[in-house]
C-alpha angles and dihedrals in degrees: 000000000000117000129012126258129223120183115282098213134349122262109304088342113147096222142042131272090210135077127235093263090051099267129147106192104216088189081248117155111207146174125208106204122197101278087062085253105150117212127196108230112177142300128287090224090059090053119121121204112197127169086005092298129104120237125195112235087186095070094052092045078052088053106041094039094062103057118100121272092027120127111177132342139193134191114203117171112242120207115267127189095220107031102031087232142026126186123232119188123229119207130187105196118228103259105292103004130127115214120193106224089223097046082054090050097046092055087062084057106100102010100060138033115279099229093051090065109119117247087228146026118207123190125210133186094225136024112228102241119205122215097273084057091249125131105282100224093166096069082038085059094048096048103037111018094075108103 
């Protein structure tokens, strides 16, 4: 059949959804390791740039998802007057569990830049789902990232 084939344009749209090489950008963000294995990091539109520099929110999100008494986390860039962005990290315990802010925070030492710790951690008692069942961090940025 010869090369693949990804969509032109969208449904009625006026333009098209590939570059001129062929190219249809998903806003994955992605890593290829040695092996050639390709893993899905994040999203560009999730990125924060703060300082002039990006941060992942997706590598947080990794860190802090995996200690214990953690349900589900979220990292959404807030509006800083000296760094443009800062990141805060949002953090739905598992039910009954009390989780220490610091302790949150430490975890990140080590394992992330420190620069890309967030200046503050906010728990919730539920995670606004949207209707894919992902983290809805469209409704988290318009509740928390205001200043």
């Amino acid at each position: 059949m010869g090369a693949g084939h990804v969509v032109q344009r969208y449904f009625k749209a006026d333009k098209n959804v590939v570059d001129d090489e062929g190219y249809f950008d998903t806003g994955d963000l992605a890593i290829i390791d040695d092996d050639g294995n390709l893993t899905i990091t994040g999203r560009s539109k999730d990125l924060i740039k703060s300082g002039g520099e990006w941060i992942n929110p997706g590598e947080i999100e990794n860190v802090i998802g995996q200690l214990p008494g953690v349900g589900q986390v979220a990292v959404i860039g807030r509006a800083d007057a000296k760094w443009g962005e800062r990141p805060i990290l949002i953090v739905e315990p598992q039910a009954s569990q009390t989780l220490d802010d610091k302790a949150l925070l430490d975890a990140l030492r080590g394992n992330v830049a420190d620069w890309w710790i967030p200046d503050q951690v906010i728990q919730i008692a539920h995670m606004p789902l949207a209707a894919t069942g992902k983290i809805d961090k469209n409704r988290l940025r318009a509740e928390y990232a205001r200043a």
